[in-house]
C-alpha positions, 0 to 999 in steps of 0.5 A: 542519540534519538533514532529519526523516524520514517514518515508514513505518507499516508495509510489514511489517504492518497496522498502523492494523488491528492496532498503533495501541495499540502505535504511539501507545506508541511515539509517547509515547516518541517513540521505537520499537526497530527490528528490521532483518528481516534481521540482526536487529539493533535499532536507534531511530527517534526519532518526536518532532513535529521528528524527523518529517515525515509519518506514512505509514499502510500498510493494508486496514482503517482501521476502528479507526483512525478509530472510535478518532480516532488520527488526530486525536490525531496531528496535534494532536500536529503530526504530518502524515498520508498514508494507503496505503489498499490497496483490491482488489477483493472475493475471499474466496481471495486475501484471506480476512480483508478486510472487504466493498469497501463498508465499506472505501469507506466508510472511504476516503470518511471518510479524505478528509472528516476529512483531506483527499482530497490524503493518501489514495493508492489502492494497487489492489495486486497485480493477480492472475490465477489459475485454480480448477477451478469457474471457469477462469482469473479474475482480481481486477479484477472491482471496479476500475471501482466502486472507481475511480468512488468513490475519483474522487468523494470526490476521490482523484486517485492510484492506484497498482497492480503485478502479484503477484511469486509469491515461492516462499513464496506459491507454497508456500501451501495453494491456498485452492480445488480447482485453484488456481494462479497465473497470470502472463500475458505482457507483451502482456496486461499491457500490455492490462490497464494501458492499459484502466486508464489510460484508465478513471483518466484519464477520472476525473482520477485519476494513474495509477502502475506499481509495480516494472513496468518492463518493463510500462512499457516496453512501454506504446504511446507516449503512455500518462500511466502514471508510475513509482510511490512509495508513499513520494511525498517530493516530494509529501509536501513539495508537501502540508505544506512543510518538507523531506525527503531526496528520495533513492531507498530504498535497502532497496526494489527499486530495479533493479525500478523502487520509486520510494519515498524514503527512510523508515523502516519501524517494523512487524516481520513477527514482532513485529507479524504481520498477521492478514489472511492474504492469499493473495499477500502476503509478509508473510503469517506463514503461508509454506509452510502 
């Protein structure tokens, strides 16, 4: 019998921010038309209750998700639910459309009251180091602890990060303040970085994951509980809800750079759907080069 699949909703854009009317569309047909981003050509996802295992929600504001009980309508439904709740610190330059860190922390405690602590993982994604002419270098790690503490109270226990890839689109971007530029620090201070995260999580009993760093990975003193990342996590998806998935790595993410996602599939479209938080370093951002 064929394996059901996890739906990916969505890497491409925001969707519980923005699409849930478009989603529970495509849900009630349980089908969506997919456009391959690269090709162009559209292909379906059947997205029945047997077609598919667990619903993966991607985003930065689970707001209208929860004030519209999607959710619940979901699982009456039968369908699991995981949740990637990217969680950054506050910063007005680099994500300019993201509500305040108090009001998406008050969103991730509500995720962990109405669906268990177990579905939420913590994606503090990307780590940024840039400079301004009003406050030299500077950084977004200025909220991880506070978000660390909260995320640990309402019983979050997986946190996943990576260090902004400057792709030559966001480095075409308007600077969003006088004397912006991107910093990319050395090996030795990454590895800093992480080990002063790790063991922070690792007091608070939270796992610790390193998205597409190997190289920070391997540079990690030996000893240091940091794993691989998945944001697609199958393993732990069946560990969760039972049943079975196809444990293969992803053959569309970057696997030479160390994805650890298994296979799924992706329903947003970078232009059917585009997100609307405009942030700084984000590839999805539909404002490339302006």
């Amino acid at each position: 019998m064929k394996n059901p699949i996890v739906l990916s909703a969505s890497r491409r854009t925001d969707i519980p921010a923005f699409y849930m009317d478009w989603f529970m569309e495509g849900i009630g047909r349980q089908s969506f038309a997919v456009k391959n981003p690269y090709n162009q050509v559209i292909y379906p996802v059947a997205t029945g209750p047997a077609d598919v295992h667990t619903i993966v929600f991607w985003s930065k504001d689970f707001s209208r998700f929860l004030d519209n009980g999607y959710g619940q309508r979901l699982q009456k439904l039968g369908y699991h639910l995981f949740f990637n709740f990217t969680l950054n610190s506050g910063s007005p330059l680099l994500e300019p459309g993201i509500v305040p860190v108090a009001d998406r922390l008050e969103q991730a405690a509500e995720l962990c009251r109405r669906f268990g602590a177990q579905t939420v993982q913590w994606r503090f994604d990307p780590v940024c180091f840039f400079r301004t002419a009003a406050n030299g270098a500077d950084s977004n790690l200025h909220d991880f602890e506070t978000i660390a503490r909260a995320m640990a109270g309402f019983g979050v226990r997986r946190c996943v990060i990576s260090f902004v890839d400057l792709y030559a689109k966001v480095s075409r971007r308007k600077a969003p303040a006088d004397g912006f530029a991107w910093i990319d620090p050395p090996l030795e201070k990454k590895v800093r970085v992480v080990v002063r995260m790790q063991r922070l999580l690792e007091s608070l009993g939270m796992s610790f994951y390193l998205c597409c760093e190997p190289e920070v990975l391997e540079a990690l003193p030996p000893g240091t509980r940091v794993l691989p990342g998945a944001c697609i996590p199958n393993v732990f998806l069946v560990e969760l809800f039972g049943g079975r998935l196809s444990f293969q790595k992803d053959a569309g993410q970057r696997r030479a750079r160390g994805c650890g996602c298994m296979t799924s599939r992706d329903i947003g479209g970078y232009a059917d759907q585009p997100c609307f938080h405009n942030c700084l370093y984000c590839y999805a951002n539909p404002s490339a080069g302006k």
